[in-house]
C-alpha positions as CSV (number, residue, x, y, z in Angstrom):
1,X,-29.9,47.8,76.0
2,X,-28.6,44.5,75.0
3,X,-28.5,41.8,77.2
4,X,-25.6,40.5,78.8
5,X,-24.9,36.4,79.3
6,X,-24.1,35.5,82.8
7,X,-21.3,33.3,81.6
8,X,-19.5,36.7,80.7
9,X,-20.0,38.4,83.8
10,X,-18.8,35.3,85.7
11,X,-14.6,34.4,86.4
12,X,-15.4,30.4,85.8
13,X,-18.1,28.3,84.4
14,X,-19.2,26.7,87.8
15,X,-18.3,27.8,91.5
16,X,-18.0,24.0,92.9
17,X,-15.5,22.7,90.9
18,X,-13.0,23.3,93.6
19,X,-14.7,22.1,96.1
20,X,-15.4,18.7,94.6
21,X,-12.0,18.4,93.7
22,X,-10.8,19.2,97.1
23,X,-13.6,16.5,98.5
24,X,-12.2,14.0,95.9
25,X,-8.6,14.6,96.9
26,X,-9.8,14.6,101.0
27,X,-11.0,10.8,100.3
28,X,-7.8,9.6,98.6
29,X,-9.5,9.3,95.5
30,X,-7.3,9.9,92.1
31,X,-8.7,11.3,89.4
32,X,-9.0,7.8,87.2
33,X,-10.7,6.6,89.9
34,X,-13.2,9.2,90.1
35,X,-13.9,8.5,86.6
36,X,-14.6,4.9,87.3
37,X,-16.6,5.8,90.2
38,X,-18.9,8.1,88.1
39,X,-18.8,5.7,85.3
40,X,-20.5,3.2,88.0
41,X,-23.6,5.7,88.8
42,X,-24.1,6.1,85.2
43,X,-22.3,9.2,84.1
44,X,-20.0,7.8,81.7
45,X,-17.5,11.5,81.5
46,X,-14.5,11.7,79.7
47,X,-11.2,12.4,81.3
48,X,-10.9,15.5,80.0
49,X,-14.0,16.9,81.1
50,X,-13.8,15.7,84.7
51,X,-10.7,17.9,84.2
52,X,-12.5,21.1,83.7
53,X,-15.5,20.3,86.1
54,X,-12.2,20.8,88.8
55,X,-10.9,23.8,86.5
56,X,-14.1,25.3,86.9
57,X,-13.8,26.2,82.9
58,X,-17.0,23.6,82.4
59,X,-20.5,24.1,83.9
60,X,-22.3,21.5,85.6
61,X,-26.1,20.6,85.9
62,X,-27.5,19.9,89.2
63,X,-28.2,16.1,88.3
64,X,-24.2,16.0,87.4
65,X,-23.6,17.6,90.7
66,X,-25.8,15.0,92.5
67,X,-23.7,12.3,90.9
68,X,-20.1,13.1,91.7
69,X,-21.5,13.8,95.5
70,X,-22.9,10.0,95.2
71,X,-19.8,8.6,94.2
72,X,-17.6,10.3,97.0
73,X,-20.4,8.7,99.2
């Protein structure tokens, strides 16, 4: 029986994307913003992928996670 990926099975590449959108919009912070906020703990991200972090249509590692929730404080 061949194997199946989880990414398949699964409706979106991560489950928090929402959620740290929603946080980021809760604190008044805009999106460029966010990116200069990450940018200043290290993880230099492009635009475009913060984008689809909050689409949930990129996954995220749990080090990348850690970051965004450091730079909403």
């Amino acid at each position: 029986m061949p194997q199946r990926s989880i990414h398949r099975l699964a409706k979106s590449a991560n489950i928090v994307g929402k959620r740290l959108r929603k946080l980021r919009e809760a604190a008044g912070i805009s999106h460029v913003a966010m990116l200069e906020l990450l940018r200043a703990k290290g993880w230099d991200i492009d635009p475009a992928v913060l984008s689809r972090i909050e689409q949930e249509r990129r996954s995220l590692t749990d080090i990348e996670i850690d970051c965004f929730l450091q730079a909403l404080g």
